[in-house]
C-alpha positions, 0 to 999 in steps of 0.5 A: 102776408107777404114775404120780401122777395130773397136778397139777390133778386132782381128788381121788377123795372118799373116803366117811366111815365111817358113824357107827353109829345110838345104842344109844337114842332122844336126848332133849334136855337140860333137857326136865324143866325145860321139862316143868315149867315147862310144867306148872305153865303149865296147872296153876295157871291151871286149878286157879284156874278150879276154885277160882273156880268151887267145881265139883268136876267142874273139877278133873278136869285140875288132880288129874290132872294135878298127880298125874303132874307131879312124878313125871315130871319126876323121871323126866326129871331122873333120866334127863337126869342118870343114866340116859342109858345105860340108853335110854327104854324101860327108865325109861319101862317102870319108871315104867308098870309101877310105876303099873300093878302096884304100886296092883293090889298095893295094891288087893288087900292093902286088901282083904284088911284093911279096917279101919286098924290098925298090923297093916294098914298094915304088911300093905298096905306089905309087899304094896305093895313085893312089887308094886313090886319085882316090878314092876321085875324085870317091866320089866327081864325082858328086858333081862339087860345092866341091872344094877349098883347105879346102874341099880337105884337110878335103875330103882327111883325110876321104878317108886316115883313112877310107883306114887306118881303113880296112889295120889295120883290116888286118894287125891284122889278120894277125899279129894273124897268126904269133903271136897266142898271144892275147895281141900282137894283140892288141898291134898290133891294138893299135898301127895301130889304134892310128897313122891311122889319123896321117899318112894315114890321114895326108898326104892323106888330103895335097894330097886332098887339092892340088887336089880340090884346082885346080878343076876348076868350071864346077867340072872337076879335072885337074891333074896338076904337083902340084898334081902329085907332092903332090901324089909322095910326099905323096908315099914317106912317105908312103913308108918310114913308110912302110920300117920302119915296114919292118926292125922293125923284123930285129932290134928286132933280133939283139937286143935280140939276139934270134931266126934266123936271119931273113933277113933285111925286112923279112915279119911279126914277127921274127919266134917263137917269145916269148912274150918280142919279141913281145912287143918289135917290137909293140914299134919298129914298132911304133917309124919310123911311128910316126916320119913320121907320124908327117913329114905328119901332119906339112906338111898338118898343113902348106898347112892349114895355108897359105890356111886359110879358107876366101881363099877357098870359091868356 
């Protein structure tokens, strides 16, 4: 028979149970706001610098990096407030990969039909898609648990901004061939930069969200009339922003009256254009992508609302 041990005794330590590592790397809550704070910290004084110095060679850092400031901190922010569960690797992957495969898509459906035209903005947004949404199943190929709608849509923004964040880099560059004026490449960047996770994003995620909403258990996609139907749709409106940007040079033609008159989707700025010209198509090129741009978020905002997230646990 055991005996209690004498009073004064010191109790044996029992050891605590260990807490089991988390199932992803942590990351602390409002770096999308530090990351864009700090952004902005180095972004206006170098654009500044740029502009001072009217030397395109300077706004290597400003393009740079305002092109990638708002998609990532989008990222973030999508990350911070909804896909903590799906860990780093796999929002980070769908924001590379969408960069990487989405503009090689794009670069090989612009070759194919380099004069603009309605037919070729539709071809272009139809293969831009494809690769996007190719680009996610890449991502996810081994990751069979991620499904359900809230992942697509929150998987499917990362691959639209992160494919928006390397085509407004190149749009800029090239913007810097017709406009040597450094303020209009800015502008130009501003512009891009500010609508990337409204369009590209937006309707990139309903794409995503219709996609991993029909993944089935074993981790295999099934590529389902939804899901063409989501991506047509989505091609659509990418195709309408697109358009909107092509007659934006012939708009401000006709309505400064000044310069050739260029065609109805003539590529790029009016020739010679002067500094009100290009101030004038920055705010023409804006207002058909924004409008449209807004079509994706409701769209992608309704999928939301009648998938609430009690509904899509895998």
């Amino acid at each position: 028979m055991s005996h209690p041990p004498p009073p004064g005794t010191p109790k044996a330590r029992i050891p605590h149970p260990q807490q089991p590592p988390p199932p992803y790397p942590r990351i602390g809550a409002g770096l999308w706001q530090r990351c864009l704070s700090g952004g902005l910290a180095v972004w206006v004084p170098t654009a500044g610098v740029a502009l001072a110095a009217r030397s395109t060679a300077a706004l290597a850092t400003p393009v740079l990096l305002g092109a990638f400031l708002v998609p990532v901190v989008f990222v973030l922010w999508a990350y911070e407030r909804h896909g903590r569960d799906l860990g780093v690797s796999a929002v980070l992957g769908c924001f590379l990969a969408g960069g990487a495969l989405g503009v090689l898509g794009a670069s090989l459906a612009a070759s194919s039909a380099p004069v603009p035209s309605p037919g070729r903005f539709l071809t272009v947004a139809l293969a831009e898609e494809a690769a996007k949404l190719g680009a996610l199943v890449f991502a996810l190929r081994r990751q069979p648990a991620v499904r359900g709608v809230r992942a697509g849509l929150v998987l499917g923004a990362a691959v639209g901004v992160g494919f928006a964040a390397m085509e407004s880099a190149g749009h800029v560059l090239d913007a810097a061939l017709w406009a040597p004026d450094p303020w209009g490449q800015l502008e130009t960047e501003l512009a891009r930069g500010l609508l990337a996770p409204l369009g590209q994003g937006s309707w990139t995620a309903v794409t995503g969200g219709v996609l991993l909403a029909l993944r089935r258990p074993d981790g295999r996609f099934r590529y389902a009339p939804p899901v063409v139907a989501a991506c047509v749709g989505a091609a659509l409106l990418h195709a309408l922003t697109d358009t909107a940007r092509g007659i934006a040079p012939w708009l401000v033609v006709r309505l400064t009256g000044r310069g050739a008159r260029t065609g109805l989707f003539a590529p790029g700025y009016p020739p010679q254009p002067s500094a009100a010209q290009q101030h004038l198509l920055t705010l023409v090129s804006a207002l058909g992508p924004t409008l449209v741009a807004l079509a994706g978020l409701a769209w992608a905002l309704s999928l939301a609302r009648r998938n609430p997230p009690w509904k899509n646990t895998p």
